[in-house]
N, C-alpha and C positions, 0 to 999 in steps of 0.2 A: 469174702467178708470175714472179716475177724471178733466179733463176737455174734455169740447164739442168736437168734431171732426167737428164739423161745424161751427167754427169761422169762421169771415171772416178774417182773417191776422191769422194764426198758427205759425207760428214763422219766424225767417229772422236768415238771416249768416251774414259776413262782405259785401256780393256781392246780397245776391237774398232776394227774399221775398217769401215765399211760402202761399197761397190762394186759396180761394174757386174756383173751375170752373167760368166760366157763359159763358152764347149763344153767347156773342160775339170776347168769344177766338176761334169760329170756321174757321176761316182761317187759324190761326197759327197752330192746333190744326190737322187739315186737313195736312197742309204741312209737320208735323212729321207724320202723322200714316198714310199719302199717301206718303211716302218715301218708297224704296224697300230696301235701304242703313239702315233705321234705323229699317224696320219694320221684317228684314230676320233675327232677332236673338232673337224673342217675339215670334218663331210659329206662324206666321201669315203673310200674306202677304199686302202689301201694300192694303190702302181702300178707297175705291170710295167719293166723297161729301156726297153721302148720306149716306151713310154709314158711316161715319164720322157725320153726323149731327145728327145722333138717338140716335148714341152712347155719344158722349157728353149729351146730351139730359137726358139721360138715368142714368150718373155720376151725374149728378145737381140734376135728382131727387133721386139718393139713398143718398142724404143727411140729406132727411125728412122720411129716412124709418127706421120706428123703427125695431130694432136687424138687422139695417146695420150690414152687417163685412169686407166690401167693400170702402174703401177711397179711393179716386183720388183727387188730387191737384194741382192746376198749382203752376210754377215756375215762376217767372220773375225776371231780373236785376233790380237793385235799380235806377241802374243810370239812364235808359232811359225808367223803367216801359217794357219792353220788355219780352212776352212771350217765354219763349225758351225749355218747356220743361213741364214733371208732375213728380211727384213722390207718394210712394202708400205704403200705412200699408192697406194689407190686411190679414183676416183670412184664412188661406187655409185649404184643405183636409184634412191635417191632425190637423188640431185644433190650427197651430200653426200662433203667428204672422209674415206675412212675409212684408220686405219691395224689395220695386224696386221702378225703376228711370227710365225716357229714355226724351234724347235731340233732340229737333231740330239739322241736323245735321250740320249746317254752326256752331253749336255752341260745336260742340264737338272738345276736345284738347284744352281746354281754362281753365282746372282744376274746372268746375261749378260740373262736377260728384262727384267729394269726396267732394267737401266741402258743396251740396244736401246730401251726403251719413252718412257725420260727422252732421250733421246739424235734420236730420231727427232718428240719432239714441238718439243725445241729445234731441230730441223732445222725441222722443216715452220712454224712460228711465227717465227724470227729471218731463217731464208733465206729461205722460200718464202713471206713474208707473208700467211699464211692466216687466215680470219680465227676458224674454229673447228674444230676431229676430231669425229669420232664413233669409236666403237668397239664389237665384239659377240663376246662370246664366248658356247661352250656352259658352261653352270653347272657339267657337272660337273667342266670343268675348270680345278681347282681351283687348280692355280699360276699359271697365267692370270686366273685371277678376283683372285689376290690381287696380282697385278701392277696391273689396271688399277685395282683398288681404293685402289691408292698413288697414281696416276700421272694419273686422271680422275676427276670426277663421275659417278655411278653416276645413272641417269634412269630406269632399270625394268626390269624381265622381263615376257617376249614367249614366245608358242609360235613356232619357227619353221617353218612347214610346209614349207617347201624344203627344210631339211634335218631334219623330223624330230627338235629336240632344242630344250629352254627355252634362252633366250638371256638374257644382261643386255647393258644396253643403256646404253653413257657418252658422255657427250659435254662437250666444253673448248671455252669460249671464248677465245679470245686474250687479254682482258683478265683472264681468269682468272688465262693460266699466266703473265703478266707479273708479277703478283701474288702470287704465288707465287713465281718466280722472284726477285725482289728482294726478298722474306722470306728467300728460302735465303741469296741476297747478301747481305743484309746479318745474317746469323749470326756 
């Protein structure tokens, strides 16, 4: 990859800015992954302060770890500096890159999902010269699925025994989204 994964400003949309963590997104940060509304569709269950505090703790520091393959970055609105969310290029099991997203839930249905979704694939393709994403959500969730259903190629459903829940399954090639990309340009 050709630029840092640990700037502090990674790139912006029309509405957000995406950025490094820090210790004192931990209330917001708390109020999304101690939600049972946002946290029931991650395999996991809503999480305690402290448990919320370690693990923030824990993303700030895999920024300084060399052969990170692990990014987490908050979200926030332009307009009011407002945390409302993270989003994540991670390497997964199977080697590949994947991304995911998850909101604050007062801030879901306000379209911040796809255009995080549009915003972090033009990130990870134009900066970070990748050469294809993957993506997985649970089916049942359902604004999520109609995110990636805009934003990726949809490639299948999976049980996922890890967590418990049917999965779909997308993945982009880079000459895909360029392709797309200069369809939108040239609109």
């Amino acid at each position: 990859m050709n630029v840092p994964l640990r700037d502090p400003f990674l790139f912006q949309t029309n509405r957000l800015l995406v950025r490094l963590l820090k210790a004192s997104d931990l209330p917001d940060f708390h109020d999304m992954q101690g939600n049972e509304a946002v946290m029931c569709y991650v395999g996991g269950k809503a999480n305690t302060w402290e448990e919320d505090e370690k693990e923030l703790q824990r993303l700030i520091q895999l920024y300084d770890q060399v052969g990170n393959t692990f990014w987490v970055w908050a979200i926030d609105t332009i307009e009011d500096a407002a945390f409302i969310g993270t989003c994540a290029i991670i390497v997964n099991q199977d080697g590949a890159y994947e991304i995911g997203f998850r909101f604050r839930e007062q801030y879901w249905g306000k379209g911040y999902g796809l255009e995080t979704a549009q915003g972090l694939l033009a990130f990870a393709f134009s900066k970070l010269e990748l050469d294809h994403l993957v993506a997985y959500v649970d089916e049942r969730n359902r604004g999520s699925v109609k995110i990636l259903d805009r934003c990726l190629p949809y490639i299948r459903t999976f049980y996922n025994e890890q967590e418990g829940c049917t999965d779909r399954a997308y993945r982009l090639e880079r000459e895909q989204w360029e392709q797309r990309f200069q369809a939108e340009a040239d609109k």
